[in-house]
C-alpha positions in Angstrom: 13.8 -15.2 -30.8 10.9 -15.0 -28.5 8.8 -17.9 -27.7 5.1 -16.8 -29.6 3.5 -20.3 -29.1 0.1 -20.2 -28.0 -0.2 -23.8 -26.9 1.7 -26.4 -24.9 0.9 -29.0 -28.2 2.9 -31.5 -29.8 6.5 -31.6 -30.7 6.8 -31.4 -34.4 9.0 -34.5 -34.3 7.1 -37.0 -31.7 4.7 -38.6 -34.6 7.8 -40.0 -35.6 9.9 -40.3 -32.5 7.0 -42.1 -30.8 5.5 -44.4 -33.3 4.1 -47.6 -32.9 7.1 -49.2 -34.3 9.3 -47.5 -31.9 7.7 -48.5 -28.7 8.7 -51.8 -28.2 12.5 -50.3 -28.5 11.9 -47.6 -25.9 10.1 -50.2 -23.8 13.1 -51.9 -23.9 15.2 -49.1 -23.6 13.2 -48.3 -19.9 13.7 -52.0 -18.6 17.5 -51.8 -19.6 18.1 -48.3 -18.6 16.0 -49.2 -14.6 17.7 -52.3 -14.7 21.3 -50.5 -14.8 20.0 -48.2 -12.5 18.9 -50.8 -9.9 22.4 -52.2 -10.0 24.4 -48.9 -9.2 25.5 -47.5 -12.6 25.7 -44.0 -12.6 22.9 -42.3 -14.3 24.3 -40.7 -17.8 26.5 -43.3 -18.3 23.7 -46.4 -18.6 21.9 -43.7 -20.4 24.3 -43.5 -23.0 24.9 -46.9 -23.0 21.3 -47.9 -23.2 20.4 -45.0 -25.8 23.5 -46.0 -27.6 22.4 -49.8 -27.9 18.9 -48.6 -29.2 19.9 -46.0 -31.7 18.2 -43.6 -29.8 17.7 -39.7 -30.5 18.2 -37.1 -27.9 14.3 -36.9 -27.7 13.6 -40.6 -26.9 16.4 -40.6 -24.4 14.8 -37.8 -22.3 12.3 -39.8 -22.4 13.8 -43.1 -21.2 15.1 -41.1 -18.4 12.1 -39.6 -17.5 9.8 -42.9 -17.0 12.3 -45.4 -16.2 13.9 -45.8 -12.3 15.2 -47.6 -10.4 13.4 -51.1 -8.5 14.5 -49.6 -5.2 13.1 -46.5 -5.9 9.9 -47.6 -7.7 9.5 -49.7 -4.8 9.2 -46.6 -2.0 7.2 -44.5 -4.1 4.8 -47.3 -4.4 5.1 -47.5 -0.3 4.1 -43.4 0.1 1.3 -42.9 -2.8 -2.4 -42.8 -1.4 -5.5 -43.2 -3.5 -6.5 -39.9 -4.6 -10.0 -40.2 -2.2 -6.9 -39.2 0.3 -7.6 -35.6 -0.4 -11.2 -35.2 0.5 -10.9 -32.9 3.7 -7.1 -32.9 3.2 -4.2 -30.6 2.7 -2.0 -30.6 -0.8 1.4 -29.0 -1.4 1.6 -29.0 -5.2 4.5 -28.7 -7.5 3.0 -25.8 -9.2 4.5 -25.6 -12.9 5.0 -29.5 -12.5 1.5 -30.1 -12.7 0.1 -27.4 -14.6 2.2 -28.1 -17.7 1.4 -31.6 -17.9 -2.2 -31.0 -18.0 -1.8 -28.5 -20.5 0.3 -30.4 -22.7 -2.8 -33.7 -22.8 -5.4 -30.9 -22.9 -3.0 -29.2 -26.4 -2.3 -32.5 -28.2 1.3 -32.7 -26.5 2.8 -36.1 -25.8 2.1 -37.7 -22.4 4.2 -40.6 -20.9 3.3 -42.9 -18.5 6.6 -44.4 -16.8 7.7 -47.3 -15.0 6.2 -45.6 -11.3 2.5 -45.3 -12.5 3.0 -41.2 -12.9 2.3 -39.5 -16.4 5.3 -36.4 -17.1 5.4 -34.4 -20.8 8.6 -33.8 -21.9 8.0 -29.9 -22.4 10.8 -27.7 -20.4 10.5 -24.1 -19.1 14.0 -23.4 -20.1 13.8 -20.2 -17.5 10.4 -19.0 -18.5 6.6 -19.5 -18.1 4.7 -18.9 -21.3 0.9 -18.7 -20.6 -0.6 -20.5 -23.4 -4.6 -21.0 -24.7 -5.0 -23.7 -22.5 -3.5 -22.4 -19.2 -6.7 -20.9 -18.0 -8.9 -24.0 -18.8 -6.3 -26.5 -17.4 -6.2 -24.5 -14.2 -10.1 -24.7 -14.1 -10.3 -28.6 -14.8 -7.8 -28.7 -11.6 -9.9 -26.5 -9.6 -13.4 -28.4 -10.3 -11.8 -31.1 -9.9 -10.3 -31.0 -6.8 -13.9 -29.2 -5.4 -15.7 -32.2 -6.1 -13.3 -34.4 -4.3 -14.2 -31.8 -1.5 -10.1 -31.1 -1.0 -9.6 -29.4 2.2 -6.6 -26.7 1.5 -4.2 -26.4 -1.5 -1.0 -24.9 -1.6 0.7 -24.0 -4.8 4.6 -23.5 -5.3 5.9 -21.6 -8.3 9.5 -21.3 -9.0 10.2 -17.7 -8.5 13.6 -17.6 -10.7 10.8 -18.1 -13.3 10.2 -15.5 -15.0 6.1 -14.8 -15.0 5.9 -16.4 -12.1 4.0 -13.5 -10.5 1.8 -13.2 -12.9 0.7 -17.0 -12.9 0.6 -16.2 -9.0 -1.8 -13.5 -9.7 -4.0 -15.7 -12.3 -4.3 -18.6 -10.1 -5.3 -16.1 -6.9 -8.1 -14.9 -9.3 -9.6 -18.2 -10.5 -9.2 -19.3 -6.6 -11.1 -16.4 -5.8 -13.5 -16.6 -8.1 -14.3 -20.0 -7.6 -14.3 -20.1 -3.6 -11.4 -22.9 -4.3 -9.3 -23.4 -0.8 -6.2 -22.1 -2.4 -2.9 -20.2 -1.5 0.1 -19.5 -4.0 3.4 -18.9 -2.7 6.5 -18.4 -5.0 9.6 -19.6 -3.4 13.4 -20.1 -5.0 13.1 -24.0 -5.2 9.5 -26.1 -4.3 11.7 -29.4 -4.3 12.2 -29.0 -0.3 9.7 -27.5 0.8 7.4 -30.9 -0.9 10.2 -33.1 0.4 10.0 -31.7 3.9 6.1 -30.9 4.0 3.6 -33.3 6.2 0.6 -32.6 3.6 -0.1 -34.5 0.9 2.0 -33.7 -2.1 1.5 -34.0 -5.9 4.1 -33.7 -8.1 6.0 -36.1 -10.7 8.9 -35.4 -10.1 11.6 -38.0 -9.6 13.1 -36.4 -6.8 10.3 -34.7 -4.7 9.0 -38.4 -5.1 12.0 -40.2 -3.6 11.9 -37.5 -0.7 8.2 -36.7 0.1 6.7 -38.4 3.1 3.5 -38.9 1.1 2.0 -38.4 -2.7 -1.0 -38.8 -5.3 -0.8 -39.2 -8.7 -3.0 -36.1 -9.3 -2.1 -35.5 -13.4 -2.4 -39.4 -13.8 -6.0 -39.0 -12.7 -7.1 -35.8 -13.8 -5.6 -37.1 -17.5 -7.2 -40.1 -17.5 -10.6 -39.4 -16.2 -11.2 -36.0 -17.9 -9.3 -36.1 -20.9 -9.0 -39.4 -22.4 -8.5 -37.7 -25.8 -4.5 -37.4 -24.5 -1.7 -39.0 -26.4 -0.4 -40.9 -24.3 2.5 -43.5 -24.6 2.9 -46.1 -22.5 6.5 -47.0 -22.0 5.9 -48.5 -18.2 
């Protein structure tokens, strides 16, 4: 069945998943789970043995594994993010579909988590395939204004090109750049995850391993989230 959704919203199940009541168990669930991690264990094993403990669904486990890490690892990402006045005359490298989802999932009602290294992920997937969605052109334009008023040197975008509709997203973001006079280039390559790891410009992205790998990083969504749209559901499981 094709996917007809016209927003990035809310999982029909999170009101529940994510309660109030429930947050002191996935809290838990994040301390045990980075704990284990910190000591060795493999990952999917101290996730089942942590999600097994808290009676966790397949929903809150994704998202145990999504905010928690490892102390080693929170440690160095700690060591290579800069305050985002970094990008004023700068250069960004930006995980494309990384960023652009998460910001339309807080700006559609979808559920934002704030994890144990400070950086806010969604738990929406692309399972193969971009969707544009009501709130990809306005999430696109709150990135672009707001990276013009921090006076941002150049930004580079990576797409996925295995995606399908990458091109077109290509295409859209070319436009608003263009229209807008925003410093931007869009390049679709087979996997961004090494070229951020590898590049020497700043790099936003939340994800676990361009952040273990990158030289250097702002929490770009974090801010944008929580300065323009404080409306967001956020959970804090950190």
């Amino acid at each position: 069945m094709p996917d007809k959704r016209s927003h990035r919203g809310a999982h029909p199940a999170d009101t529940k998943l994510f309660a109030p009541e429930n947050i002191s168990d996935l809290r838990a669930a994040v301390q045990d789970y980075s704990l284990l991690l910190s000591k060795g264990y493999a990952d999917k094993s101290a996730l089942k043995l942590v999600g097994d403990k808290f009676s966790l669904t397949q929903r809150q486990r994704l998202a145990v594994m999504r905010t928690a890490c490892s102390e080693q690892r929170l440690n160095s990402r700690r060591q290579k993010q800069l305050d985002i006045s970094a990008l004023r005359g700068g250069q960004l490298t930006i995980d494309g579909y990384n960023l652009l989802i998460t910001v339309e999932a807080a700006m559609s009602g979808g559920l934002i988590l704030k994890g144990r290294d400070g950086t806010f992920r969604d738990l929406a997937s692309l399972h193969g395939t971009y969707r544009k969605v009501d709130e990809t052109v306005p999430a696109l334009e709150l990135i672009g204004f707001f990276l013009q008023g921090l006076e941002l040197g150049q930004a580079l975008w990576l797409l996925d090109s295995p995606v399908s509709n990458s091109g077109r997203l290509k295409s859209l973001i070319g436009r608003l750049a263009e229209q807008n006079n925003w410093p931007w280039q869009v390049q679709l390559v087979i996997s961004p995850d090494p070229v951020l790891i590898k590049t020497d410009s700043i790099v936003v992205s939340s994800d676990s391993v361009v952040l273990d790998g990158c030289k250097r990083w702002v929490n770009l969504a974090r801010t944008i989230i929580e300065k323009k749209l404080p409306e967001a559901h956020l959970v804090d499981l950190s």
